[in-house]
C-alpha positions as CSV (number, residue, x, y, z in Angstrom):
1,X,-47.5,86.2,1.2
2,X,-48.6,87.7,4.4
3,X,-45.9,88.1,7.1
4,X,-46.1,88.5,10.5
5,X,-43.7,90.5,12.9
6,X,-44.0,90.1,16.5
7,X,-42.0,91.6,19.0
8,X,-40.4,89.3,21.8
9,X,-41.3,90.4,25.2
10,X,-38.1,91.5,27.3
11,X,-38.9,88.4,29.6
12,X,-39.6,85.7,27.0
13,X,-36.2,87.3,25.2
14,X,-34.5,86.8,28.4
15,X,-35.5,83.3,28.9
16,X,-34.7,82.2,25.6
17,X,-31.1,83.7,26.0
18,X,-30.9,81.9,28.5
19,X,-32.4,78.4,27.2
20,X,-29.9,78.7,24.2
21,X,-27.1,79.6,26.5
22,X,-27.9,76.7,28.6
23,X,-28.3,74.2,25.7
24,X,-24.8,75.0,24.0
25,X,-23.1,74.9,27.3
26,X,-24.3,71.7,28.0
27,X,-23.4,70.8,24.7
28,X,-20.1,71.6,24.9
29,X,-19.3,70.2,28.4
30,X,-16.6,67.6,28.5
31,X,-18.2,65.9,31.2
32,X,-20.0,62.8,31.7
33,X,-22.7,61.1,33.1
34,X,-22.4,59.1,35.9
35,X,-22.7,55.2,34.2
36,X,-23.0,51.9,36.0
37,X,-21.8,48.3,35.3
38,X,-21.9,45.5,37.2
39,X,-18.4,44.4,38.9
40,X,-17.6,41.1,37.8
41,X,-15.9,38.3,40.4
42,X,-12.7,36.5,39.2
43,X,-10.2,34.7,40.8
44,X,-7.9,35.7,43.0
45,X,-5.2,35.1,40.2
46,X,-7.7,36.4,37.4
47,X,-8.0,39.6,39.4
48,X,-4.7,40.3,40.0
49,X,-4.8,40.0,35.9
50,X,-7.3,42.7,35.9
51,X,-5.8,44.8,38.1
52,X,-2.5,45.1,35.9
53,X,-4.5,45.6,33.1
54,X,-6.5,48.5,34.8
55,X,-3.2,50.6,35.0
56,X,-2.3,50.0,31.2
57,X,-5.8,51.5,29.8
58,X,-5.8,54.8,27.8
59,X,-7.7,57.9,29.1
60,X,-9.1,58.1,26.0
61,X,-10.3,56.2,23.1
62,X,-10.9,58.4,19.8
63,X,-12.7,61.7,21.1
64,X,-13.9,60.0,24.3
65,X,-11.8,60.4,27.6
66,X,-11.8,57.8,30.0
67,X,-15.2,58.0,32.0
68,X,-15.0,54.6,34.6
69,X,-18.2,53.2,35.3
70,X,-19.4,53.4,39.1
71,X,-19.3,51.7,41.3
72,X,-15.3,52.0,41.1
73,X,-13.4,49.5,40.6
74,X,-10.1,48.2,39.0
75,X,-12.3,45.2,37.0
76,X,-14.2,48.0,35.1
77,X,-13.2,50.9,33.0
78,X,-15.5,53.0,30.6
79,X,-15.0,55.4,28.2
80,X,-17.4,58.7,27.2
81,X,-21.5,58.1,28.4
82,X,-21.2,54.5,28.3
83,X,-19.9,54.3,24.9
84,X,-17.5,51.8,25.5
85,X,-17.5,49.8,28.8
86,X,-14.8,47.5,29.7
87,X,-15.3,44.6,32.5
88,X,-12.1,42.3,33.4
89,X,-12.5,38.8,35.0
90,X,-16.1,38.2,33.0
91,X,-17.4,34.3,33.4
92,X,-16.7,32.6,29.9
93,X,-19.7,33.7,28.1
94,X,-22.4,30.5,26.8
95,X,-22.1,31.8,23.4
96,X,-18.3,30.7,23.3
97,X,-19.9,26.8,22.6
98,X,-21.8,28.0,19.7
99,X,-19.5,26.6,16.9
100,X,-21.2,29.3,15.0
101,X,-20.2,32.2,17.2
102,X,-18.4,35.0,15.5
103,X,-15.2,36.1,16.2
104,X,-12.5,39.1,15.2
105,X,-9.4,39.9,15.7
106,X,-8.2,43.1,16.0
107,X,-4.3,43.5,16.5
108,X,-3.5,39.9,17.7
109,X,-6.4,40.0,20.6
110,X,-9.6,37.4,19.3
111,X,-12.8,38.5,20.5
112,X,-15.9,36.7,20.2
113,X,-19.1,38.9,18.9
114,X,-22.4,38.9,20.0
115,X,-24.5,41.4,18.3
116,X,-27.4,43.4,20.7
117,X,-29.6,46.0,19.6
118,X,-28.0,48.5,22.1
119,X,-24.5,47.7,20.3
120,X,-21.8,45.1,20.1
121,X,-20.6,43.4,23.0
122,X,-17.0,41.4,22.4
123,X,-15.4,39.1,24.8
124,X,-12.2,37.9,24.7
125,X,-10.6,34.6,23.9
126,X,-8.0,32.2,24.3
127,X,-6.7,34.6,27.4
128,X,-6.4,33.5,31.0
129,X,-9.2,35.8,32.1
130,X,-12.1,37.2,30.0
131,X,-12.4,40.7,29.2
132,X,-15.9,41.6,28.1
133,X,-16.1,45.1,25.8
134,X,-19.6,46.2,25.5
135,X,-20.2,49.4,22.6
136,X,-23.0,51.4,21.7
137,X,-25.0,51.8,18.6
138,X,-22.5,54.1,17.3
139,X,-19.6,50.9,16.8
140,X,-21.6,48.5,15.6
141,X,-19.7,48.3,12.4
142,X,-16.4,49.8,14.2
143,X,-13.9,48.2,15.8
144,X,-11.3,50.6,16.1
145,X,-12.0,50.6,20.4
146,X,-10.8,47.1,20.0
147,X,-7.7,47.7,18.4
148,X,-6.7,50.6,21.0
149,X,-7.4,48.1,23.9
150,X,-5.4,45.1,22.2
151,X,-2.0,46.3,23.3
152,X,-3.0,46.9,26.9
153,X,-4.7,43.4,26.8
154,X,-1.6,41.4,25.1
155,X,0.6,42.9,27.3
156,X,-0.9,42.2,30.7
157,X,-3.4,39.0,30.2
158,X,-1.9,36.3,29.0
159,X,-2.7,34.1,25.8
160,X,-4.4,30.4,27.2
161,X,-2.9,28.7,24.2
């Protein structure tokens, strides 16, 4: 076995300090990037809804604090890089005809499922305005974010039933 010993140059030592340096700072950052999702147009009476709700969501969901999609608004809320994006006062989605569609519950909120390659997106139903939940990949067979935004949900929109 033949080995070969080089010696780094002070420069290209130097710049790979400061690549790694670089990298694990950036690794370690707790901020995120700057995420966008469309703000959704309810009803006067459906957005007052939304807006209650707005001021009952947690800053953070697991490990990911509370990241709101731009631009701002109190019918949108978001969670990490777009890991979780919330959007209040949604149209009802088509899929909610499908007698087919499937649904979850997750503590005493029903959502209806519709499966995407990107993740899961979940809507509510049977409440007086929709709340749409879209996750990434990473959920797609979690549904513990639904279970932390149920109690916020129950307590400010209201069951239709």
């Amino acid at each position: 076995m033949i080995r070969s010993r080089r010696r780094l140059s002070g420069r290209l030592l130097a710049r790979l300090s400061a690549v790694v340096l670089l990298s694990a700072a950036a690794g370690c950052s707790a901020t995120y990037a700057a995420v966008s999702a469309a703000v959704p147009s309810p009803s006067p009476g459906e957005a007052a809804l939304c807006r209650a709700l707005h001021k009952e969501l947690p800053e953070s969901i697991g490990d990911l604090g509370r990241n709101d999609p731009e631009p701002r608004s109190e019918l949108t809320a978001g969670w990490g890089d777009a890991a979780i994006v919330l959007r209040c006062g949604v149209p009802r989605p088509d899929g909610m005809s499908d007698p087919q569609a499937k649904a979850v519950e997750a503590d005493g909120v029903n959502w209806m499922l519709e499966e995407r390659d990107s993740g899961p997106r979940f809507t509510t139903t049977y409440r007086e305005t929709y709340v749409e939940v879209t996750l990434d990949a990473r959920f797609a067979h979690d549904s513990t974010p639904l279970a932390r935004l149920a109690a916020p949900i129950a307590k400010t929109i209201p069951s239709s039933l």
